[in-house]
N, C-alpha and C positions, 0 to 999 in steps of 0.2 A: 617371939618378938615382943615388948615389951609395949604398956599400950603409949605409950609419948612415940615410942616409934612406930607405932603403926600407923598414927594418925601423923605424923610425918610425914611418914611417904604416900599416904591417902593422898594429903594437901598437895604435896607434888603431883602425884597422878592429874587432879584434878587442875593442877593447874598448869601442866602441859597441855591439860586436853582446852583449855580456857585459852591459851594463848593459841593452837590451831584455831581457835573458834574466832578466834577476832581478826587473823589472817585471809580466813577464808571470806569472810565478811565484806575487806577490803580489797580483794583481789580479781582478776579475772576466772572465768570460768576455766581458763584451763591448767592454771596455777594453782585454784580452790582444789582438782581430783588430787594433790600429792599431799593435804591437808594433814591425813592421814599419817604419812612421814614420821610427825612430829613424837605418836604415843611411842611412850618408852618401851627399848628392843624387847620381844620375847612376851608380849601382850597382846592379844588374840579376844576377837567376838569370840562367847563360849559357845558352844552348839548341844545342844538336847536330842536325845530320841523324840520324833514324834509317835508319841506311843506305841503300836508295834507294826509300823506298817514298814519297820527298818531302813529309816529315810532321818537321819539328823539336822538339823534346821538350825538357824542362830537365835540364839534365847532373845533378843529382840527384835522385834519386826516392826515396819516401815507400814502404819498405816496410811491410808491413800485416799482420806478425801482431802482430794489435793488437785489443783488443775496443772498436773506434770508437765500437759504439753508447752506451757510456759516456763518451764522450773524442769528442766533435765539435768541442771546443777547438783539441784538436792539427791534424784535418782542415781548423779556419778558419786558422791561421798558416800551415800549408803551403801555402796556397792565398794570404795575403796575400805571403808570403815568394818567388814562384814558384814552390816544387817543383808543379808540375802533371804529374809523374810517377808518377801512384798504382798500386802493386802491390799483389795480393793474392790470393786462393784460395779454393775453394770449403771448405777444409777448416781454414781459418786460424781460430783463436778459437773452434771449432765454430760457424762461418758467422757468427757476429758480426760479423767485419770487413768483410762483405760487406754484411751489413743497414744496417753504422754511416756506409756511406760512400753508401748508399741514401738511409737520411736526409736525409744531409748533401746529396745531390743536391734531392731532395724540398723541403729547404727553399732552396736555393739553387739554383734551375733555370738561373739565366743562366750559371752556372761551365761547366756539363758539354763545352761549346763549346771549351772552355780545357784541358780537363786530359784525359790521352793515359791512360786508363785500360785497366789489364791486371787480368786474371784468370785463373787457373791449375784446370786438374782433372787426377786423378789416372786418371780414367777411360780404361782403354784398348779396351771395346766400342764400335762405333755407337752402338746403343741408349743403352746409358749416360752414353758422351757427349754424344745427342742431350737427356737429361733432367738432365746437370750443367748443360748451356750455357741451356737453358729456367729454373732452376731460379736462375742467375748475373743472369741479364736481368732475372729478377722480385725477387731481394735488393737487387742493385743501383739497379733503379728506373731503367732503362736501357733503351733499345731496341736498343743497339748495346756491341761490345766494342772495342776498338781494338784489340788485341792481347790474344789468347788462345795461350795457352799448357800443350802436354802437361806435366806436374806432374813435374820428380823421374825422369824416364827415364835408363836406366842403359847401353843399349844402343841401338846403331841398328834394330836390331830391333822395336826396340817402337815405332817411329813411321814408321820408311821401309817404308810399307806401300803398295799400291795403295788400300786402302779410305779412309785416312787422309789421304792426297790428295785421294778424291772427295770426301769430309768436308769436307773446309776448303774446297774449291772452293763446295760447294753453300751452308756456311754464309756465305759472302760472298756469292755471288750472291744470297740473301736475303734481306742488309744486318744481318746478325746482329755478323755483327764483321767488322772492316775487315783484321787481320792473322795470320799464321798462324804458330805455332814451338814451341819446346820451353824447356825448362828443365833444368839439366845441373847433379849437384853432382861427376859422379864420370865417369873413361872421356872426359874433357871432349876433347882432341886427337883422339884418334877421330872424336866424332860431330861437331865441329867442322869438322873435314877434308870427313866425310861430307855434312855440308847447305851447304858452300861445291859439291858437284858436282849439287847438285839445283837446280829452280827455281823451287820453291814454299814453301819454309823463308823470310818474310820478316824475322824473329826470335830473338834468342837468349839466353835468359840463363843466365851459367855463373860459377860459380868463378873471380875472377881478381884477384888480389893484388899486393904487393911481393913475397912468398916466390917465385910463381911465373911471374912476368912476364916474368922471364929468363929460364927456359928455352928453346932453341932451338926445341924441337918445339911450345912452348906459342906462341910467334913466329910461326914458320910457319902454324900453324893459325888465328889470329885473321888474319892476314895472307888468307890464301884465304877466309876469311867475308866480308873487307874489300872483296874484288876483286867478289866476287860479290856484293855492293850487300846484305848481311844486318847490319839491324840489332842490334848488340851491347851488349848491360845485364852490367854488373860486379857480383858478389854476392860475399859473404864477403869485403871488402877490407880487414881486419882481420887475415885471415891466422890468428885463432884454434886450436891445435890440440887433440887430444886430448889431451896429456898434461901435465903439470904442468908449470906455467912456471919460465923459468930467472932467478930475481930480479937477477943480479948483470945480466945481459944488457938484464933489461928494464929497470932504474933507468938503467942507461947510456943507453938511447936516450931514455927518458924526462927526462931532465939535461941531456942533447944540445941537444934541442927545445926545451925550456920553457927555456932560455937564447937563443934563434934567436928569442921570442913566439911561439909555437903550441906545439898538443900533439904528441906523437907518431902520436895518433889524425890528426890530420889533413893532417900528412905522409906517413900511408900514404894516405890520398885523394888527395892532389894526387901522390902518383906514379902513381895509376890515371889521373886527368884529365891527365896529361901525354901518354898514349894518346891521341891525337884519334882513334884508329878505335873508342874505345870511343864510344858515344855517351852513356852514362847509368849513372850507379853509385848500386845500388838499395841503401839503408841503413836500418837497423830503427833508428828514432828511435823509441824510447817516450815522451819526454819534448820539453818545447819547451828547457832544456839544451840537451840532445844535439843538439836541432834548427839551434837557433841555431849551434851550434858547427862544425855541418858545411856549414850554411851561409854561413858566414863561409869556410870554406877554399875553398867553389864562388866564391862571389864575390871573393876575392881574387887577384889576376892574377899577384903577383908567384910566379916560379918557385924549383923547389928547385931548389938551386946541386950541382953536382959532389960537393964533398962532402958535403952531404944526403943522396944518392943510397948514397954508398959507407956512409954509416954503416947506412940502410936495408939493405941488403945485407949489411954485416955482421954486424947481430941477426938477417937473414933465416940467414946460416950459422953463427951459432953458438947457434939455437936451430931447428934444423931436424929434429932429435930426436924433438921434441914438436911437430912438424906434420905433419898426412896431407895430401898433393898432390892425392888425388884418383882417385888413378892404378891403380886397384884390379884392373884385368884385370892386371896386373902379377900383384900376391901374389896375389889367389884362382883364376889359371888352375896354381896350383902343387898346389892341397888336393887330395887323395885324395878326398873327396867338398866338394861347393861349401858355404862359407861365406861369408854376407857381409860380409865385413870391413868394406868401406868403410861401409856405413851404422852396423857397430855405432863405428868411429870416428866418422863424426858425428856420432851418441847424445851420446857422452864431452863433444867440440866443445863441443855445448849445452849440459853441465852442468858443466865446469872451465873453461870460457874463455867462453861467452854468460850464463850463471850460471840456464839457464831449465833449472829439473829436470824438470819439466813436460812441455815438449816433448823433451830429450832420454829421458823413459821412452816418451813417443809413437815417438818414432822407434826404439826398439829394440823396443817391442812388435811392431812392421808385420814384423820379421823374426828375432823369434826363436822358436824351437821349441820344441814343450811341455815339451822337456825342455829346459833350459839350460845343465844339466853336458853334455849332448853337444856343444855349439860347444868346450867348454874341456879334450874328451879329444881333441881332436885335435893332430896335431903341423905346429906353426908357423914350426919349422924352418927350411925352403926357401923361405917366405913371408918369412923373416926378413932371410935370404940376400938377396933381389932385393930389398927396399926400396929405391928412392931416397932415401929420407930416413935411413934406417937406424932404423926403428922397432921397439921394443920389442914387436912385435902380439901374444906370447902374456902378456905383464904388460898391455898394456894391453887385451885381451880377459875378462881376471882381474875388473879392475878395476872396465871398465863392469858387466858381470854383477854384483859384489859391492855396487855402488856405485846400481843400477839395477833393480833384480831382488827 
């Protein structure tokens, strides 16, 4: 096909899937489930191995911090649309999203067969864990989990444990849930490395973007997950960072794109889906928008060209400033006493680049100390020095606190 036609028929796609989107917008709830309808015959959510626990998944999935139980709208298109990828947490919407998607089972029983449902606890006791997972199965309105996942661990330490193995072994042997893993926003190369040499990590979900796709060591370590048959979910493919964006850089890719028919947002998806070792890239759709839109870039086959790529790359380094990698054993094995940087950089994340202040003051509450002038009399110096990205961490430690606090 030739490239005038291919990006023809791109613009179509995309613009069938725009015109469902603005239907559904306008319409009742029960009008919005046939939205769906509209994509052209013969187009299909794609579905992945997840790695080799011989369970295929749809390459995009329905994250879930989201209060469902008001919004069972969005749960019916994802489910008319294929995302049959539903994530979420025991601690998402203060268990809201847990109840709403409970509902939504309760009233539609014959789906549950269909959609490859995850849930997340932060709990790192037995005990505790034994009454998040009881506690997930009764919200959910579920007998079973298909993937449960340790919440937010920052270390291998907190999961490569003997007891934590027997855990997962016993909750499958009693049909509680079918897979066992973690969730990784920081330290991701590490603990990636690490549960590629185990054999009980069936699971992963981490950080993984255009900004950081190319780095070697980032290569390497999805690669060793790859070999060792562990299914891999992409989070934050957005690339968002802490710090104030850099307009001239991002109109560029944004001008780039929307000259090519797509956005920029969904150029950074399709360079994750061009990963086939990824199997599923988990995106926080709040709206059917955003839904359709990302769904449109899963369902579109045609690839980014060469130069797509390099332009990607090129806003990935000329605005790498203002993004944290992740990489946090980096700066904070520098501090004189331990700070946690990287989480208070995700704080920032979710309130200059997700726009949710909400959750970015949740997540700097879980680690900051009662006193909060003491994170900002320390010297960031040396932390400053080793950034790969070359981050500003004592302005932007300034910031969150002033901005959060």
């Amino acid at each position: 096909m030739s490239t005038i036609k291919s990006l023809q028929s791109r613009r179509e796609f995309l613009k069938s899937l725009a015109v469902a989107g603005a239907g559904t917008a306008l319409v009742g709830s029960h009008a919005a489930t046939g939205a769906a309808s509209t994509i052209p015959a013969g187009i299909s959510m794609p579905m992945r191995p997840f790695g080799q626990t011989g369970v295929d998944v749809s390459s995009l999935s329905l994250g879930g911090i989201i209060d469902f139980r008001s919004n069972q709208l969005l749960l019916e298109q994802a489910y008319k649309l294929g995302i049959t990828y539903w994530d979420t947490a025991d601690s998402y919407s203060g268990g809201k999203s847990e109840e709403g998607i409970g509902r939504f089972l309760t009233r539609r029983p014959e789906t549950r067969g269909n959609i490859f449902l995850v849930t997340k606890t932060e709990a790192r006791s037995i005990m505790m864990r034994d009454i998040a997972l009881e506690a997930s199965l009764k919200n959910l309105k579920t007998d079973y989990i298909d993937l449960y996942l340790m919440h937010m661990v920052r270390y291998t330490r907190e999961w490569d444990l003997p007891e934590v193995q027997r855990w997962a072994k016993t909750a499958k042997a009693a049909g509680k849930i079918r897979f066992f893993g973690f969730s990784a926003h920081t330290n991701m190369v590490d603990q990636l490395h690490h549960a590629a040499t185990l054999n009980w990590v069936d699971g992963v979900m981490f950080t993984y973007n255009y900004r950081i796709m190319q780095m070697p060591e980032m290569v390497a370590a999805v690669e060793a997950c790859h070999r060792a048959g562990i299914g891999l979910t992409a989070m934050k493919t957005m690339g968002g960072g802490p710090g104030e964006s850099i307009p001239e850089a991002d109109d560029r890719l944004g001008r780039y794109f929307l000259d090519k028919g797509f956005s920029e947002h969904q150029a950074k998806l399709k360079s994750v889906w061009e990963d086939s070792r990824i199997a599923s890239i988990c995106s926080h759709m709040p709206n059917t928008t955003i839904m359709l839109a990302n769904a449109a870039a899963a369902m579109n086959k045609s690839a980014l060209s060469n130069r797509d790529r390099i332009e990607l790359e090129r806003h990935a380094d000329a605005t790498r400033s203002v993004y944290c990698a992740g990489c946090s054993e980096i700066c904070e094995q520098t501090m004189a006493e331990w700070v946690p940087i990287g989480d208070v950089m995700r704080s920032l994340m979710y309130l200059e680049s997700h726009g949710e202040p909400e959750r970015a003051r949740e997540t700097l509450a879980r680690v900051l100390p009662a006193e909060p002038g003491r994170l900002l009399s320390q010297d960031f110096s040396a932390a400053q020095r080793v950034c790969p990205q070359g981050l500003d961490i004592a302005a932007l430690m300034q910031r969150a606190i002033d901005r959060l606090t």
